[in-house]
C-alpha positions in Angstrom: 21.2 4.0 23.3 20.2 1.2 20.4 18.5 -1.0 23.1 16.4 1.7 24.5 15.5 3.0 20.9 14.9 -0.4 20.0 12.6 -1.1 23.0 10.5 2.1 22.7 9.9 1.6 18.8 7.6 -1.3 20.4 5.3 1.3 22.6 3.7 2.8 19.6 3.4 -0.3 17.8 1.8 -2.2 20.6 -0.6 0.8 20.5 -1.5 0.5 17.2 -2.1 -3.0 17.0 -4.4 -3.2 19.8 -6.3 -0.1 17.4 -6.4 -2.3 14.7 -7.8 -5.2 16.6 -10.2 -2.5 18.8 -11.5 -1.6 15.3 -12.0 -5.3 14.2 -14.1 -6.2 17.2 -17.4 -6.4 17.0 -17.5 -5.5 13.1 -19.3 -7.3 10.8 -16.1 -8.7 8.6 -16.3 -10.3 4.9 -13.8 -12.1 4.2 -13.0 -10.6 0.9 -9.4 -10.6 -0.5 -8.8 -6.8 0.8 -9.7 -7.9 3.9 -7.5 -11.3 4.2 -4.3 -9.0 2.9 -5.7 -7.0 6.0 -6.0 -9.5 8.4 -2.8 -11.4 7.5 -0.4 -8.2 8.5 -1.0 -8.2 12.1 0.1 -11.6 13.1 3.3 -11.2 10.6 3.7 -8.0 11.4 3.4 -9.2 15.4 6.3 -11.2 14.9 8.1 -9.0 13.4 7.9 -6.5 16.2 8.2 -9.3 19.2 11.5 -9.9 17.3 12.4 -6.8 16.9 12.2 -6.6 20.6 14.4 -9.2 20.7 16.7 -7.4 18.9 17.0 -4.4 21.5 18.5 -6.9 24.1 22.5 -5.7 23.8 23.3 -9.6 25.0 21.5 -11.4 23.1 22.1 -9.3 19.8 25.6 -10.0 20.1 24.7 -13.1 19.0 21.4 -12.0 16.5 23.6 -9.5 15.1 24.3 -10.0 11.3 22.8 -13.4 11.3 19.9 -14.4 9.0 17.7 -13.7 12.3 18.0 -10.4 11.6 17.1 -10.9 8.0 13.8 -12.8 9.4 12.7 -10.1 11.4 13.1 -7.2 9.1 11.3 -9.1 6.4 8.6 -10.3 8.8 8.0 -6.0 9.6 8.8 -5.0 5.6 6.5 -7.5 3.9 4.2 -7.8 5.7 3.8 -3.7 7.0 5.1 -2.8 3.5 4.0 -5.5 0.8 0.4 -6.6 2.2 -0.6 -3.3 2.8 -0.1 -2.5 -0.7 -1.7 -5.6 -2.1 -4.9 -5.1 0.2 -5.0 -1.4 -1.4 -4.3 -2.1 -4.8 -7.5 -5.1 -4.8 -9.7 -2.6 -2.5 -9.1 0.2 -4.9 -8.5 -1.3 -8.1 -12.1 -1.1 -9.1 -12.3 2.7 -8.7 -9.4 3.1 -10.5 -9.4 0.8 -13.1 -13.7 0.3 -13.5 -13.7 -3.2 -12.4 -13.0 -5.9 -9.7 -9.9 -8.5 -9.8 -11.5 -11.9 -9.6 -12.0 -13.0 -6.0 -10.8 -16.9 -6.7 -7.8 -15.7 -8.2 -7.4 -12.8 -5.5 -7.9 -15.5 -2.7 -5.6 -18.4 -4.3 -2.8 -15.5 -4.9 -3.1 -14.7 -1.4 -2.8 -18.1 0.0 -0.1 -18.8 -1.8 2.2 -16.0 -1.1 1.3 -15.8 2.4 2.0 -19.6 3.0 5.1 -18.8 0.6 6.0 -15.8 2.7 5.9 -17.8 6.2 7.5 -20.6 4.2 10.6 -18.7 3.1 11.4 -16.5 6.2 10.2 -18.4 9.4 12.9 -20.7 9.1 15.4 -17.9 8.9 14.9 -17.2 12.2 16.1 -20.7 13.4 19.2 -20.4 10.6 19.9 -17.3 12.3 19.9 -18.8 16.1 22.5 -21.8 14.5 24.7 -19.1 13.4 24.5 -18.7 9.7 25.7 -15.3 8.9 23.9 -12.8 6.5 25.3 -12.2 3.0 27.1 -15.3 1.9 27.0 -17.3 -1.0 27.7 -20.9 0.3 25.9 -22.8 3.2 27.4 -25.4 5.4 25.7 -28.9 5.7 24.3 -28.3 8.7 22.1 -25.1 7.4 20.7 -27.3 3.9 17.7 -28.1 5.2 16.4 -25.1 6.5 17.8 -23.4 3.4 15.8 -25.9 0.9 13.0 -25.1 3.1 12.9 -21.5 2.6 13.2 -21.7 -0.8 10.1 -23.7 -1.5 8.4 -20.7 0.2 10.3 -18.8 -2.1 9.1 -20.5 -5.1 5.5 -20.0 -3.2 5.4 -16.3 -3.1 6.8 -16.1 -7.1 3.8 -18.7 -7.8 1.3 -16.5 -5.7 2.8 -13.2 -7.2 2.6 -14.8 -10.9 -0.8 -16.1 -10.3 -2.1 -12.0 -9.2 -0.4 -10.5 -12.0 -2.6 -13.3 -14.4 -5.4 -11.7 -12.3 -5.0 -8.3 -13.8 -5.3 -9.6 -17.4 -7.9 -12.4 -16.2 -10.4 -9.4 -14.8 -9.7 -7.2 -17.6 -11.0 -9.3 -19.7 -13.9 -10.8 -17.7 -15.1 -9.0 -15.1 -18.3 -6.9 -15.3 -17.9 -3.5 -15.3 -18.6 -1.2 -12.8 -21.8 0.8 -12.9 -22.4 2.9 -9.4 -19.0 3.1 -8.5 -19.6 1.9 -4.9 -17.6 -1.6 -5.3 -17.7 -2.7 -2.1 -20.8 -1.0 -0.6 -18.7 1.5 1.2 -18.6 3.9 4.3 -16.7 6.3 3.1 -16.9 9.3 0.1 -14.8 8.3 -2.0 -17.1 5.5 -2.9 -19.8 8.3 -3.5 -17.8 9.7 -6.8 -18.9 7.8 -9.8 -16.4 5.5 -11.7 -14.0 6.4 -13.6 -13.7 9.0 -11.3 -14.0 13.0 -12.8 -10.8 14.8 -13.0 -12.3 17.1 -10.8 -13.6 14.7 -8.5 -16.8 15.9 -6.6 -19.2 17.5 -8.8 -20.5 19.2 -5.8 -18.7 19.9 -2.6 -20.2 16.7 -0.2 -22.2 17.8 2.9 -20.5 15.8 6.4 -23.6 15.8 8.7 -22.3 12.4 10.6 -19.4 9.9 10.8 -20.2 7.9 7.5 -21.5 10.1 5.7 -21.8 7.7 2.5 -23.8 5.7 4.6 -26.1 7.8 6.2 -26.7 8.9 2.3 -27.4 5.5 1.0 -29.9 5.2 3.7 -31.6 8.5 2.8 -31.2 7.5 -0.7 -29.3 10.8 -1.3 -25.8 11.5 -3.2 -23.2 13.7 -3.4 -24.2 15.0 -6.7 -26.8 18.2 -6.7 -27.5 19.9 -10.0 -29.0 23.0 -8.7 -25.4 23.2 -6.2 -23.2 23.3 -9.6 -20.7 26.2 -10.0 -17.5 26.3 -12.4 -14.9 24.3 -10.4 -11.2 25.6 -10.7 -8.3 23.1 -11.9 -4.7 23.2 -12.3 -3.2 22.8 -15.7 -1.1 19.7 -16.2 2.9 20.2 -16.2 5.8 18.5 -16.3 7.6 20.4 -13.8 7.0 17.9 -10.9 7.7 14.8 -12.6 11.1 16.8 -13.9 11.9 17.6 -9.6 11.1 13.8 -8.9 13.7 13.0 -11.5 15.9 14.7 -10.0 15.3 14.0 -6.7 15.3 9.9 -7.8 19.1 10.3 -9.0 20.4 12.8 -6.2 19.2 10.1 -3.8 20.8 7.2 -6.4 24.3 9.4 -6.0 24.3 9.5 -2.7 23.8 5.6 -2.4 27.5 5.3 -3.8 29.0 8.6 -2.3 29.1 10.7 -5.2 28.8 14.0 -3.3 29.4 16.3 -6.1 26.8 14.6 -8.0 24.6 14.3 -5.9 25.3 18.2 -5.0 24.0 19.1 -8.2 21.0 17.1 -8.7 19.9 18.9 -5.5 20.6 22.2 -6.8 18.3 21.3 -9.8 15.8 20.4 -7.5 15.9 23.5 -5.4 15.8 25.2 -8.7 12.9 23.2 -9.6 11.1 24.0 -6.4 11.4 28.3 -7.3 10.5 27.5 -10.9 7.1 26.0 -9.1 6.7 28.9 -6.7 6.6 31.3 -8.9 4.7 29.9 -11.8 2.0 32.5 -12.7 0.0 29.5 -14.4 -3.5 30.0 -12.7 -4.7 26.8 -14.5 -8.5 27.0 -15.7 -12.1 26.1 -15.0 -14.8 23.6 -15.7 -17.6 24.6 -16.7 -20.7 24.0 -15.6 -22.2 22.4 -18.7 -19.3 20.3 -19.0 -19.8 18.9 -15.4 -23.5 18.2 -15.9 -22.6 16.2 -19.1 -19.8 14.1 -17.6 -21.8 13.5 -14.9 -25.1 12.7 -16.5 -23.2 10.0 -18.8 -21.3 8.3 -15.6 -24.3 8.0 -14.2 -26.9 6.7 -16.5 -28.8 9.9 -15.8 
């Protein structure tokens, strides 16, 4: 049953990356940092999976099992499915969230680094793995040094590149132009339409989808989102605590469970539940913006 499972985990994946590479071909690609945190996950991510195939092969995982080839391949499909896909989203979006770009030489040297780094560090594993070297011991023999040393230079390469994006931040906060129109990137899609910082109500007027990219087929007519004479009162939840209380809970019934404490556990889960009817039944039927108030917000964002 864990071989076939194994094996059939591959079918959808193997689907998706030929969509991902389907929907790179024939584009028009910049290079930007994004787009090299994007482009780095499918070959990692590739050999993560052909591993992981690997892996649903009962004989040969007698001998994978609990070896550091198994801690290769599941940080092959973790960081790079997990980590780069959050460091592409975080420089893509930063700008509409935070009103400015990271710097791209700092984005690009972070990236190099703790790609190389990452390759560095966990390639080898997969050869410690294949000489034996079990998983979760504290002391290597002789003949596993090298390989070790290795992998922690790559170490010492994703720490750099990590360090080196985190200076980034503070770099671009302090001197990176602002942004003015809110489309950073000259985008496709609406969420590049809403000016920056972004309302807390979001569109000022409800957008009208006429084709695929919409944003671009506005551009083009040199049309927005944004209609004064389409303005109506929009309606908006207060802010409460309540969810941020049920995550809370939620974050130590799920710590509880981690060491067995049932009974624990058991109760943080009743609070939760608890939390979920105090939610349902909240009369709170939040309030509205008025429509003065949108046409100055959005007037001053922008530069009307």
């Amino acid at each position: 049953m864990f071989s076939v499972s194994t094996m059939l985990i591959a079918v959808p994946t193997g689907v998706k990356i030929f969509n991902w590479l389907g929907t790179l071909y024939k584009s028009k690609i910049q290079f930007t940092t994004p787009m090299l945190w994007a482009l780095a996950f499918i070959p990692s991510f590739v050999i993560g999976g052909v591993t992981g195939v690997m892996l649903g092969m009962a004989a040969a995982d007698y001998q994978f099992h609990n070896s550091y080839f198994l801690i290769a391949h599941f940080h092959y499909v973790l960081i790079a499915g997990t980590v780069f896909a959050c460091f592409a989203g975080l420089e893509y979006w930063y700008p509409k969230m935070f009103n400015h770009k990271l710097n791209e030489k700092f984005g690009k040297l972070s990236f190099w680094l703790f790609v190389i780094g990452f390759h560095v560090t966990f390639f080898p594993q997969y050869f410690l793995g294949l000489d034996g070297m079990p998983r979760r011991i504290f002391d290597t023999g002789p003949e596993w040094f090298t390989l070790n040393f290795i992998s922690t230079i790559g170490a010492f390469g994703m720490g750099l590149g990590f360090a080196i994006f985190v200076f980034n931040i503070y770099y671009s906060y302090r001197n990176s132009k602002r942004e003015t129109t809110g489309d950073s990137w000259d985008g496709r899609t609406l969420e590049w339409a809403t000016p920056t910082p972004v309302p807390h109500y979001n569109f000022a007027t409800v957008p009208t989808i006429s084709s695929l990219d919409a944003f671009t087929e506005m551009k083009k007519r040199n049309e927005s989102t944004y209609d004064e004479s389409k303005l109506e009162p929009i309606h908006m939840p207060n802010n409460t605590g309540q969810p941020i209380i049920m995550m809370a809970l939620l974050f130590m019934s799920s710590f509880a469970l981690v060491f067995e404490w049932i009974t624990l556990a058991i109760i943080f889960l009743v609070g939760v539940l608890v939390m979920m009817v105090v939610r349902s039944f909240d009369d709170d039927d939040g309030h509205h913006v008025e429509v003065d108030e949108i046409k100055e917000t959005e007037r001053q964002l922008r530069g009307l």
